[in-house]
C-alpha positions as CSV (number, residue, x, y, z in Angstrom):
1,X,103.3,20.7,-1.0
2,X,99.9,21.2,-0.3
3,X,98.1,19.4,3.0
4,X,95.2,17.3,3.1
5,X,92.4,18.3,5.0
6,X,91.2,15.5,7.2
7,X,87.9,17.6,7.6
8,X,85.8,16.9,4.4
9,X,83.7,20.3,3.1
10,X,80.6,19.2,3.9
11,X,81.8,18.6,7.9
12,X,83.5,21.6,7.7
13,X,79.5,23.9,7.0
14,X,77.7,21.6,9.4
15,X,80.1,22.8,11.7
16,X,80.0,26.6,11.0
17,X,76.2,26.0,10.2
18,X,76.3,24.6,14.2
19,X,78.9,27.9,15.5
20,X,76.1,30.8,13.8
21,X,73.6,29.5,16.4
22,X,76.1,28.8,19.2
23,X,79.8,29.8,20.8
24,X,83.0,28.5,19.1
25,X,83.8,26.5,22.8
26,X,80.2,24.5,22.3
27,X,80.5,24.1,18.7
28,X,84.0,22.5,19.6
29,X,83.1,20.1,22.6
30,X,80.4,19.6,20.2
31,X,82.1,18.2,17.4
32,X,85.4,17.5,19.4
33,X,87.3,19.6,17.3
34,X,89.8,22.4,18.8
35,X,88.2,26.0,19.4
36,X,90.7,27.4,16.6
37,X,89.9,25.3,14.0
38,X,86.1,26.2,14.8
39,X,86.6,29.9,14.2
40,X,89.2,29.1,11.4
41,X,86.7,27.5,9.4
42,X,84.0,30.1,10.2
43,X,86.6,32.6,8.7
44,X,87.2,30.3,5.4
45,X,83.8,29.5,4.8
46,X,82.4,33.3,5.0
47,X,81.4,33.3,8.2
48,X,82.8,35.6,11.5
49,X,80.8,35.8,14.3
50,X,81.5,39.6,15.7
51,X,84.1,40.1,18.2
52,X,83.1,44.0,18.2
53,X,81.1,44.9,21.5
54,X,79.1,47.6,19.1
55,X,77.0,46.0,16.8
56,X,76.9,47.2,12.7
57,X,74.3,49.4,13.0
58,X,75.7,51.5,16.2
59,X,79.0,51.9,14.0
60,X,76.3,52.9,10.8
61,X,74.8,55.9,13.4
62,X,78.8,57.4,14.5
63,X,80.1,57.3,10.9
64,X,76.7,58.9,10.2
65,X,77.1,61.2,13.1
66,X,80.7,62.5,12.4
67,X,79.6,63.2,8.8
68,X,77.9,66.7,10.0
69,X,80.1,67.0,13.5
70,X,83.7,67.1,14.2
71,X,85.5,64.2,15.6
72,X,85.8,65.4,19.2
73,X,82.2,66.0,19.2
74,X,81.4,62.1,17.9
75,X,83.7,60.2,20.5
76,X,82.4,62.1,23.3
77,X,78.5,61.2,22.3
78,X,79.2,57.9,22.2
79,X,82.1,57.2,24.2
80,X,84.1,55.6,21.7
81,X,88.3,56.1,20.9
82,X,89.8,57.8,17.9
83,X,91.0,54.8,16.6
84,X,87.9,53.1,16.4
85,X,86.3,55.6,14.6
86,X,88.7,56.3,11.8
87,X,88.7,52.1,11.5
88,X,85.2,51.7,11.4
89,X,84.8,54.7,8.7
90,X,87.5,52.7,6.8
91,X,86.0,49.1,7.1
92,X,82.1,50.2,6.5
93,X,83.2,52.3,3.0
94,X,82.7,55.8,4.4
95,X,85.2,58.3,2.7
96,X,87.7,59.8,5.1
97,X,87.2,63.4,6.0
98,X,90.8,64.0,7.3
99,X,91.1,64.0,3.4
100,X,88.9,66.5,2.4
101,X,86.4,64.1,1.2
102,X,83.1,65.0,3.5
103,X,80.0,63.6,1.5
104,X,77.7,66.2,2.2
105,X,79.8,69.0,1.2
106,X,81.4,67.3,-1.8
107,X,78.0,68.7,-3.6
108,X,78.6,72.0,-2.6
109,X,82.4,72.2,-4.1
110,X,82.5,73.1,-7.7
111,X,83.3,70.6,-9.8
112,X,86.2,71.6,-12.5
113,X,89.1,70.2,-14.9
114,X,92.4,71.2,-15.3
115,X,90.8,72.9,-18.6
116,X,88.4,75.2,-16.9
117,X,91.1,76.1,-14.6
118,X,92.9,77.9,-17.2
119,X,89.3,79.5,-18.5
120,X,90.1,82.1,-15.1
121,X,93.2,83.1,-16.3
122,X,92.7,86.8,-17.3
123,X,95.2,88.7,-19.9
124,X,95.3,92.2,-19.4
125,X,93.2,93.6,-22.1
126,X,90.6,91.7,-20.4
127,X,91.3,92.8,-17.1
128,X,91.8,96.6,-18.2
129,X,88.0,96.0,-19.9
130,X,86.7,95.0,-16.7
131,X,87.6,98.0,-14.9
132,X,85.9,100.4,-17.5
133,X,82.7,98.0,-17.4
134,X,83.2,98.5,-13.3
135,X,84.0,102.2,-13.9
136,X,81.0,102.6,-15.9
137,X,78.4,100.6,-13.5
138,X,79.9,102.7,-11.1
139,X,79.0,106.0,-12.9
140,X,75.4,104.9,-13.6
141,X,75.1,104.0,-10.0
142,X,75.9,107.5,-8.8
143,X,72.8,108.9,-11.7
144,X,70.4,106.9,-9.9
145,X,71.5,107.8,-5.9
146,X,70.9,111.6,-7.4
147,X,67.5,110.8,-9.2
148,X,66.6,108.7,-6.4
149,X,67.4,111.3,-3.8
150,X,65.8,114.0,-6.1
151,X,62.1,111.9,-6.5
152,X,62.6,111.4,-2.4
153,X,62.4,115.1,-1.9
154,X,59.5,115.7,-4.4
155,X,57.6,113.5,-2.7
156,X,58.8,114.6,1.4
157,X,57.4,118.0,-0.5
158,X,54.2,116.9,-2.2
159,X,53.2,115.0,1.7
160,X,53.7,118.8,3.1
């Protein structure tokens, strides 16, 4: 059973067009409504004046701020609880870092399937021709520390 409003629409947005500009206690002496129904329809109608001491933008700058710096860092900066914080982060669509999702280093993290995943895996004919390529790039290596050291002393000899 659904209850008739005795507030008709268009009373109800002069009113919450009246609360934007002014406290829900004036807007109800105002219209000589009850506080609670003032800040009830602000709620239905879209509208929620901020009960935060901290405005948006000061929230913006610590979710900002904790991106690049741990939390302990962030709530002594700005003085703020723990609670807050994570709530905030939550509320103003920043991705939780307590999850391993930190925007600026989600770049640097390689992206893979499961697919690619299974491209690592290495049989053993594979990993035994590894070793000879290492085993060879080793070998060439010590050729040129000999030639190198060899073209050193020609030229320690040719200064003399």
């Amino acid at each position: 059973m659904t209850r008739k409003s005795k507030y008709s629409p268009e009373f109800k947005a002069e009113i919450v067009e009246y609360y934007k500009t002014h406290t829900a206690k004036e807007t109800a002496e105002k219209f000589a409504i009850p506080k609670h129904n003032v800040e009830y329809f602000g709620r239905t109608l879209g509208y929620q004046k901020g009960n935060s001491k901290h405005p948006t933008d000061f929230k913006h700058e610590v979710c900002q701020y904790y991106e690049n710096h741990t939390h302990l860092e962030t709530l002594e900066k700005f003085g703020i609880s723990l609670q807050s914080l994570y709530t905030w982060r939550r509320t103003l669509g920043y991705r939780n870092k307590s999850r391993g999702y930190n925007l600026y280093t989600e770049g640097l993290q390689p992206v893979m399937q499961k697919r690619e995943r299974r491209d690592f895996m290495m049989t053993r004919s594979e990993n035994g021709d590894l070793k000879a390529e290492l085993l060879e790039v080793k070998l060439q290596h010590a050729v040129l520390q000999r030639e190198f050291v060899k073209l050193k002393e020609t030229i320690l000899e040719a200064l003399q």
